[in-house]
KOLDRENZA-522923 format. One record per residue: x, y, z of N, C-alpha, C, O in turn. Coordinates in steps of 0.02 Angstrom, whole numbers, plus 50000, padded with zeros to 5 digits. Each point is the difference from the previous one (the first is absolute). Layout:
# residues N
nX | nY | nZ | caX | caY | caZ | cX | cY | cZ | oX | oY | oZ
X | Y | Z | X | Y | Z | X | Y | Z | X | Y | Z
...
END
This chain:
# residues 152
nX | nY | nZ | caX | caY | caZ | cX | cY | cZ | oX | oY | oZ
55135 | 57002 | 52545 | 49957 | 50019 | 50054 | 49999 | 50076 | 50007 | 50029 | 50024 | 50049
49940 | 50021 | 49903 | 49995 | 50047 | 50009 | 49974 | 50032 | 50075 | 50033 | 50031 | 50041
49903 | 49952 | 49960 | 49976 | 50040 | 50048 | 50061 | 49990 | 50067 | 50036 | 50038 | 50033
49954 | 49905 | 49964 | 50058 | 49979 | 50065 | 50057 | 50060 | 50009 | 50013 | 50033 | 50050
50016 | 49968 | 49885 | 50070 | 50056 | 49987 | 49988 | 50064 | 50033 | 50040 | 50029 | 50036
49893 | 49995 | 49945 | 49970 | 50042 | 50025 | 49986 | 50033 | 50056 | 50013 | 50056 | 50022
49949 | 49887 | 50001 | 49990 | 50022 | 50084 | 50078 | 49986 | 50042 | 50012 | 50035 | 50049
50031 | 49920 | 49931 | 50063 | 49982 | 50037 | 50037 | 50088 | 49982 | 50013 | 50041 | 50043
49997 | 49969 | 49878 | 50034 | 50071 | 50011 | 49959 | 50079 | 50032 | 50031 | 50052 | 50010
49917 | 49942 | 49997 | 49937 | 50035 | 50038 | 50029 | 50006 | 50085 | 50015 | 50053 | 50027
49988 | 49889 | 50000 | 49993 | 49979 | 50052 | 50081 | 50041 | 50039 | 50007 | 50022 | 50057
50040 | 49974 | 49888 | 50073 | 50009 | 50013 | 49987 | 50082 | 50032 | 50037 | 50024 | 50042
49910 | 50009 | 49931 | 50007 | 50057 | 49994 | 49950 | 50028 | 50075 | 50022 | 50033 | 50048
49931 | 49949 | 49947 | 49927 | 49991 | 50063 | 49990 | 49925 | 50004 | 50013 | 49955 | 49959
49959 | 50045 | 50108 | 49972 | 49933 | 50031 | 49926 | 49991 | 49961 | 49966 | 50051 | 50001
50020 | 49919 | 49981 | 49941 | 49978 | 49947 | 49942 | 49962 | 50074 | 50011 | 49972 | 50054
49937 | 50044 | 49913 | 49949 | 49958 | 50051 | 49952 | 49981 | 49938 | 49968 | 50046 | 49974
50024 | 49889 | 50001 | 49970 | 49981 | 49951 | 49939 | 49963 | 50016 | 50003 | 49946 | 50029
49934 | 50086 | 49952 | 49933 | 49968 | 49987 | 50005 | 49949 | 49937 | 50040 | 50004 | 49954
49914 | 49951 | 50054 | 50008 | 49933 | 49942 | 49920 | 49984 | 50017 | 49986 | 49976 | 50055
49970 | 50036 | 49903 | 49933 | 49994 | 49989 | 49999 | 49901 | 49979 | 50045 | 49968 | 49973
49896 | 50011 | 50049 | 50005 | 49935 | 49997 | 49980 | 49977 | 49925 | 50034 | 49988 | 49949
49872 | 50011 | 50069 | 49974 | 49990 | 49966 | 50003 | 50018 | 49900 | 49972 | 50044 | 49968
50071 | 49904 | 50011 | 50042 | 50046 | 49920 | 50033 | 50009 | 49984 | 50013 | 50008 | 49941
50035 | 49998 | 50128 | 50068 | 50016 | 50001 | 50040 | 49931 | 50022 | 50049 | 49986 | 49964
49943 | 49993 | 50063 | 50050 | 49950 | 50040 | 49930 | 49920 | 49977 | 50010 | 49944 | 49977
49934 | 50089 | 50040 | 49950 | 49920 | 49990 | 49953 | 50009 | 49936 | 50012 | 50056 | 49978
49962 | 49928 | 50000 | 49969 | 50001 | 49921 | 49927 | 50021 | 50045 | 49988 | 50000 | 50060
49986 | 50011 | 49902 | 49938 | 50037 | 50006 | 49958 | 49986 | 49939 | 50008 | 50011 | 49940
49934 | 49955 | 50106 | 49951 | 49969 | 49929 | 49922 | 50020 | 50027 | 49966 | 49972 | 50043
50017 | 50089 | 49912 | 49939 | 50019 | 50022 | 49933 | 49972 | 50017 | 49955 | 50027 | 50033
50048 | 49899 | 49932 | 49981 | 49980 | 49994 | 49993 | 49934 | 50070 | 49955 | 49959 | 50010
50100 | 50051 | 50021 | 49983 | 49958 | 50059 | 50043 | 50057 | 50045 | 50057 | 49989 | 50020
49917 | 50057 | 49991 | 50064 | 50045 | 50036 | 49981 | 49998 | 50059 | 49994 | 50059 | 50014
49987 | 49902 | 50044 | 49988 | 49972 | 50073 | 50037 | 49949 | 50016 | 50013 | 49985 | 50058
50007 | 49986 | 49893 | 50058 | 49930 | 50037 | 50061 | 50021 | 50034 | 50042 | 49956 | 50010
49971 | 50106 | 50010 | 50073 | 50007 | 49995 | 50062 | 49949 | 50023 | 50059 | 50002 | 49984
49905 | 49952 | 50058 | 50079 | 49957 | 50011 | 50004 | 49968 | 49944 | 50058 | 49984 | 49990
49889 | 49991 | 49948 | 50013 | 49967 | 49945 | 50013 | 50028 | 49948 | 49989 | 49969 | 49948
50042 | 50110 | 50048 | 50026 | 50032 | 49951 | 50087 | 49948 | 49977 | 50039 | 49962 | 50029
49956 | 50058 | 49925 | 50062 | 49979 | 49962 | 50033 | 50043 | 49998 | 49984 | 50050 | 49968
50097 | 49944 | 50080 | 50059 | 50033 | 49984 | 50032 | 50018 | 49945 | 50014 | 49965 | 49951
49999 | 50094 | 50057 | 50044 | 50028 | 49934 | 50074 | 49999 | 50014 | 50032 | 50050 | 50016
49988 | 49904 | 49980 | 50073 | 49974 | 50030 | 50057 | 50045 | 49971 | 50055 | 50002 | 50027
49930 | 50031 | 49921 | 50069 | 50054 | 49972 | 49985 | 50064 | 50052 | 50046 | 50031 | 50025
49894 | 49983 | 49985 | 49987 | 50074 | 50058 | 50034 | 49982 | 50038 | 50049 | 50035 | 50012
49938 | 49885 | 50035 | 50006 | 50018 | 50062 | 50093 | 49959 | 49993 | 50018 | 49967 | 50048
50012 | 50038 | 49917 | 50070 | 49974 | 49995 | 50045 | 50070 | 50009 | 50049 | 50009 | 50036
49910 | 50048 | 49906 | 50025 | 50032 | 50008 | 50000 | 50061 | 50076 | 50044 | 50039 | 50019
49890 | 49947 | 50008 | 49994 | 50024 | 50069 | 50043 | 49956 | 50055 | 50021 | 50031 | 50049
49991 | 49908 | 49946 | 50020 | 49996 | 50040 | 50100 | 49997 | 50008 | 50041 | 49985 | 50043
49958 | 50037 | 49895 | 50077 | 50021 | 49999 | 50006 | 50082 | 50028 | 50046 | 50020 | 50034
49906 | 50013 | 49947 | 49999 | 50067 | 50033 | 49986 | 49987 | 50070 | 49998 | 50048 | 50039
49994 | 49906 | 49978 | 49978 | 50012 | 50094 | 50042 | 49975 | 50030 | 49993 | 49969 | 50052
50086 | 50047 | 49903 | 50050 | 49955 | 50033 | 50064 | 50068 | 50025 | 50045 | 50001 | 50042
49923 | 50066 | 49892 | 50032 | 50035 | 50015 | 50005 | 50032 | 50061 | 49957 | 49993 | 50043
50100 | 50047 | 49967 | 50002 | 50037 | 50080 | 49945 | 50041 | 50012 | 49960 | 49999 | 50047
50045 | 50044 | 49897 | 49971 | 50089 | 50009 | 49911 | 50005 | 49980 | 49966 | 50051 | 49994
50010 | 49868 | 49997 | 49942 | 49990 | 49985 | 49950 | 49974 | 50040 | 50008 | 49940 | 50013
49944 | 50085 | 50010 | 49943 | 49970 | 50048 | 49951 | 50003 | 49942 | 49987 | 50049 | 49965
49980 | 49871 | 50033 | 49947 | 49975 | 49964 | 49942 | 49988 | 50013 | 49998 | 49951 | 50037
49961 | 50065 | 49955 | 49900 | 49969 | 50030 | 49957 | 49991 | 49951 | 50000 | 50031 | 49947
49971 | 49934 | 50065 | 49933 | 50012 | 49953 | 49940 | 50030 | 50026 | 49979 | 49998 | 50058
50006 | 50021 | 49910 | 49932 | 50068 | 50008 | 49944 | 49975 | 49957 | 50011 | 50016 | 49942
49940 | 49955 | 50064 | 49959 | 49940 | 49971 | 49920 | 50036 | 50041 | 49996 | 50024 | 50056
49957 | 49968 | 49899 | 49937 | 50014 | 50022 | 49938 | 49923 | 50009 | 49993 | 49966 | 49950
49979 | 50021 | 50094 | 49986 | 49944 | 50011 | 49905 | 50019 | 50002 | 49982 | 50054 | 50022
49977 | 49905 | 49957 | 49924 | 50020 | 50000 | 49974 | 50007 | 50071 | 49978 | 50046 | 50035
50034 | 49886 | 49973 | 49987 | 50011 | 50053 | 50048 | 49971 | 50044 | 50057 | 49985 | 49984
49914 | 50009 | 50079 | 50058 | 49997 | 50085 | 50022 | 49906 | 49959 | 50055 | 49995 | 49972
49896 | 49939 | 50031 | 50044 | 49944 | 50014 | 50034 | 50025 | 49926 | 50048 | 50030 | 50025
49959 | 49977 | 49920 | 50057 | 49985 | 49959 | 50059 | 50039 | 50008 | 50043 | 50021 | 49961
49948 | 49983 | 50093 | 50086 | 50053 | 50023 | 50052 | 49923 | 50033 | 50062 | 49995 | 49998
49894 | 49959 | 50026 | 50025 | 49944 | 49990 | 50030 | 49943 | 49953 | 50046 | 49961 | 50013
49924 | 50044 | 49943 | 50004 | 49975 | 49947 | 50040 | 50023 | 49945 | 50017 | 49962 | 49955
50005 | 50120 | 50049 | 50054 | 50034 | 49985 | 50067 | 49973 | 50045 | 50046 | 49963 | 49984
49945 | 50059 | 50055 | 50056 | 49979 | 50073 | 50032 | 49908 | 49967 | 50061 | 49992 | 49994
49905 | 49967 | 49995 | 49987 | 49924 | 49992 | 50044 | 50006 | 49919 | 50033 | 49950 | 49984
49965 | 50091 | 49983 | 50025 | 49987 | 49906 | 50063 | 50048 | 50044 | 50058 | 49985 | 49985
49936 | 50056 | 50051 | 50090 | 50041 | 50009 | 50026 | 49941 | 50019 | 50036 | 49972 | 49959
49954 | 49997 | 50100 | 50041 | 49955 | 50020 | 50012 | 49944 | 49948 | 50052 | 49968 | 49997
49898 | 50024 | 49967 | 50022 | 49931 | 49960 | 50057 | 50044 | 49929 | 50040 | 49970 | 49965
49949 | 50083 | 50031 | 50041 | 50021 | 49938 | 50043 | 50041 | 49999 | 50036 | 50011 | 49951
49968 | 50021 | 50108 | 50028 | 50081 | 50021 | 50022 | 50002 | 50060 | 50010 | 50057 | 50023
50001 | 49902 | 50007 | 50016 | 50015 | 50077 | 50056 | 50023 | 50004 | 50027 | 49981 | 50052
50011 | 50060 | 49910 | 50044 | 50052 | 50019 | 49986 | 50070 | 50019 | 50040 | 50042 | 50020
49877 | 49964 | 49966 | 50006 | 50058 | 50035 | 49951 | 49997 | 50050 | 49940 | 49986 | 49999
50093 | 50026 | 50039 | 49997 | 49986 | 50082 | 49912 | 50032 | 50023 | 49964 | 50047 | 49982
50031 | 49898 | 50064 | 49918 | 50016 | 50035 | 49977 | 50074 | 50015 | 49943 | 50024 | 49990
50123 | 50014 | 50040 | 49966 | 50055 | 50026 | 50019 | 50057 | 49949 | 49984 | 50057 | 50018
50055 | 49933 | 49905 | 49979 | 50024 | 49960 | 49956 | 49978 | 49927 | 50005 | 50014 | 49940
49959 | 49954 | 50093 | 49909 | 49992 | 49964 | 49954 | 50036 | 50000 | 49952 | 49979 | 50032
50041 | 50075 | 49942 | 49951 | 50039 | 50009 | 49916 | 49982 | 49952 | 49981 | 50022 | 49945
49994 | 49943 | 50090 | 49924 | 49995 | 49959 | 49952 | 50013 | 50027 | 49984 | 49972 | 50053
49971 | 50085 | 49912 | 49967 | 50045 | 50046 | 49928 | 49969 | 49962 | 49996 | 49985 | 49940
49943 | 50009 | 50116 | 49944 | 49984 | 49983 | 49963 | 50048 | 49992 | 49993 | 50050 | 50035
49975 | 49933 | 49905 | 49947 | 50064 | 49935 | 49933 | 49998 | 50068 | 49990 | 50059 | 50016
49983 | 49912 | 50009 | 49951 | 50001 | 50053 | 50006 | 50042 | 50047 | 49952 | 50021 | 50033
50099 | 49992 | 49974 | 50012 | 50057 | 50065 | 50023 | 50048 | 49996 | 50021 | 50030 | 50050
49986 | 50006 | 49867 | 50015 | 50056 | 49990 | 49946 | 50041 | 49978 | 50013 | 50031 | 49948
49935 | 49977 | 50074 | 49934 | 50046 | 49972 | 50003 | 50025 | 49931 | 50011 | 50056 | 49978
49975 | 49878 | 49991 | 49983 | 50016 | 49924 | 50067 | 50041 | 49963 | 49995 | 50042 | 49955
50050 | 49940 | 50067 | 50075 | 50016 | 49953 | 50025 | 49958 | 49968 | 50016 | 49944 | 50019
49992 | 50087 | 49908 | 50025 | 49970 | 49938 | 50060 | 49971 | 50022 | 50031 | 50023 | 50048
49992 | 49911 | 49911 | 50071 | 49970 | 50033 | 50054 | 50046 | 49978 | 50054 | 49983 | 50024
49950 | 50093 | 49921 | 50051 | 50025 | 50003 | 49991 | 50049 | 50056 | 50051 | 50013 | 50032
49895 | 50016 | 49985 | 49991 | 50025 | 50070 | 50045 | 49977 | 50041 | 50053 | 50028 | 50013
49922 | 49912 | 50012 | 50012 | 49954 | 50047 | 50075 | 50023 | 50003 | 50020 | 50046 | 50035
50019 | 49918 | 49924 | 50073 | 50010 | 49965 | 50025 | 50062 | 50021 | 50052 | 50012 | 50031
49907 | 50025 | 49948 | 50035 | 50088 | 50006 | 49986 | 50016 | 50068 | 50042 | 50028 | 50035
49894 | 49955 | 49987 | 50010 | 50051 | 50104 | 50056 | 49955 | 50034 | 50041 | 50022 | 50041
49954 | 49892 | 49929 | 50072 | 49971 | 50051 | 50060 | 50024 | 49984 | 50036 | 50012 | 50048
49994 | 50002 | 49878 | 50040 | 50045 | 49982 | 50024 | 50059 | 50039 | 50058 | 50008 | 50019
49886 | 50037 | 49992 | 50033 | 50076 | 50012 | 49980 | 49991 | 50084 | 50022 | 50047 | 50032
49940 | 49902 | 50010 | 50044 | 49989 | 50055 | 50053 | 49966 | 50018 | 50020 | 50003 | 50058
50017 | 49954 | 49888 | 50057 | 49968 | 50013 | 50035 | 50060 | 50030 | 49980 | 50058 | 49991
50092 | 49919 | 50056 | 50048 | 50052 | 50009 | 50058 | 49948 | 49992 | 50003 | 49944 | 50026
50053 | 50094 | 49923 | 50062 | 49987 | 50006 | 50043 | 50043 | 49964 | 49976 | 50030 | 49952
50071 | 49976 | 50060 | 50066 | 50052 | 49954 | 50015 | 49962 | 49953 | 50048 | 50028 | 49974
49943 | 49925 | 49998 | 50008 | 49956 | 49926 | 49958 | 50027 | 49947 | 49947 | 50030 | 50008
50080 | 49957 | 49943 | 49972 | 50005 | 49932 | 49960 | 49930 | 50007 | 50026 | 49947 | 50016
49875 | 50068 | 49963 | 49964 | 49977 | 50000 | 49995 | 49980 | 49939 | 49987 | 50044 | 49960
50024 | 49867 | 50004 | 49980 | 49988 | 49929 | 49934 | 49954 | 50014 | 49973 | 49977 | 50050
50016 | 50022 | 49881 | 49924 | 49959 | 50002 | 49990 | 49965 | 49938 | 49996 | 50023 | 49943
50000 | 49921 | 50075 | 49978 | 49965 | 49916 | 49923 | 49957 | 50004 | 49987 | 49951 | 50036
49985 | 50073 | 49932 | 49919 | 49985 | 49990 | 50000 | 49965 | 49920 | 50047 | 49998 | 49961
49899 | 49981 | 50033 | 49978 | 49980 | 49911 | 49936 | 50024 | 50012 | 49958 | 49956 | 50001
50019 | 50105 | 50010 | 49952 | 50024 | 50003 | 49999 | 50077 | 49990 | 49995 | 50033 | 50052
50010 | 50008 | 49878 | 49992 | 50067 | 49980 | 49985 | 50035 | 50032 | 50033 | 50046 | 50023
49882 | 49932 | 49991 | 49977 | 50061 | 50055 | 50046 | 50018 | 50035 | 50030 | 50053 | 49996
49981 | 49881 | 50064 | 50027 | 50021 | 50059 | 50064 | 50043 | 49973 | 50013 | 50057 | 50018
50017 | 49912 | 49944 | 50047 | 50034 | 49984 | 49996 | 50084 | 49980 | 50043 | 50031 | 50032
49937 | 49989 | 49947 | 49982 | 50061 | 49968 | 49964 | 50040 | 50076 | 50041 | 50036 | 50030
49906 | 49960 | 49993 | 49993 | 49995 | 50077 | 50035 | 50035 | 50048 | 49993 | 50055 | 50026
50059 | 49886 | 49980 | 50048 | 50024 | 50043 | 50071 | 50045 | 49965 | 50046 | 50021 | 50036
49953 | 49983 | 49923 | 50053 | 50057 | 49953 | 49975 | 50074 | 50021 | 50035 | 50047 | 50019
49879 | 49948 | 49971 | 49951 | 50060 | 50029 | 50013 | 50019 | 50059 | 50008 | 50060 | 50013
49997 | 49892 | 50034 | 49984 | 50035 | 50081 | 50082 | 49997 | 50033 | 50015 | 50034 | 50048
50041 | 49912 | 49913 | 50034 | 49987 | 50030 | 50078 | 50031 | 49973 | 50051 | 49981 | 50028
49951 | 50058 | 49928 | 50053 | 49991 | 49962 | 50060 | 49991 | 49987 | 50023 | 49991 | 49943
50017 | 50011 | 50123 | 50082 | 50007 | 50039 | 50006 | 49881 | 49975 | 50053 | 49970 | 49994
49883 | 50002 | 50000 | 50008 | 49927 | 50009 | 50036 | 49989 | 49926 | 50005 | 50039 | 49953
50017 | 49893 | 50056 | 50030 | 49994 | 49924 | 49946 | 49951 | 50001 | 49972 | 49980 | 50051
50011 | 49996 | 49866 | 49931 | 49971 | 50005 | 50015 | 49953 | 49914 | 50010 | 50029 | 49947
49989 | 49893 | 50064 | 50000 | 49945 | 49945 | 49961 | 49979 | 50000 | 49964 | 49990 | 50050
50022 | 49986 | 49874 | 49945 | 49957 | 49978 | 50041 | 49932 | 50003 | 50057 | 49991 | 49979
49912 | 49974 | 50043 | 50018 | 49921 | 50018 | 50054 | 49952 | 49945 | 50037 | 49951 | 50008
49941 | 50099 | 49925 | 50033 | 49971 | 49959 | 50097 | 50013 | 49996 | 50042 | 49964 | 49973
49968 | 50098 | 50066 | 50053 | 50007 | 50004 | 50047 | 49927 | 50037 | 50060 | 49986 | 50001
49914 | 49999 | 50010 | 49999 | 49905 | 50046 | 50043 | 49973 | 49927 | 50061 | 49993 | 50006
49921 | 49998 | 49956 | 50022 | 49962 | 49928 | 50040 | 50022 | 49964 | 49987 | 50045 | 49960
50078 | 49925 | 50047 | 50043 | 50022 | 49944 | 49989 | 49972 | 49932 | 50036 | 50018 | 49954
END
């Protein structure tokens, strides 16, 4: 369990506040039907290994998830609980693309980013380049994984 090793010896050092992107990361993503979200298929090695990290002390976990629109923030909410309900309701962060005036979801990502406030080291694991690359641009103090770091 690399990554795990990781954030646990990370954490020893600063309090970690970890973003966990949904859609790719934790639930499969099929472009091809990408509106079902409570009928996404779990990626059961992500979220095994997340939810051994949300056990550590020095670690606060959320997901940071972009939703189309307002009802599938339900239907997100509906696959956490059935697959993920370790990380807790009021750190769910899924922000609806409708009410952000035409902002890209790494947008989106990056203004909730740089108003977050905390004295933790901010990580982020996405399966999404852009965003990734993105937020390296505007954000750079964040530590920042590609989803695949998930897989040993």
């Amino acid at each position: 369990m690399h990554f795990y090793n990781m954030i646990e010896n990370l954490s020893k050092i600063q309090p970690i506040t970890l973003f966990v992107d949904m859609d790719g990361v934790i639930a499969s993503y099929d472009f091809g039907k990408k509106y079902d979200f409570d009928k996404k298929r779990p990626l059961f090695h992500h979220i095994e290994v997340l939810e051994k990290i949300s056990h550590l002390e020095h670690v606060e976990l959320y997901i940071l998830s972009i939703s189309p629109k307002e009802e599938h923030i339900k239907e997100k909410q509906y696959w956490l609980d059935q697959y993920a309900s370790f990380f807790k309701d009021e750190n769910r962060i899924i922000l609806d693309k409708t009410k952000c005036s035409g902002l890209s979801s790494k947008e989106m990502k990056g203004e909730f980013l740089k108003q977050f406030q905390t004295e933790n080291q901010i990580v982020v694991i996405d399966d999404d380049n852009a965003v990734l690359k993105y937020l390296h641009h505007i954000l750079p103090d964040i530590l920042l994984y590609q989803d695949s770091e998930l897989v040993d």
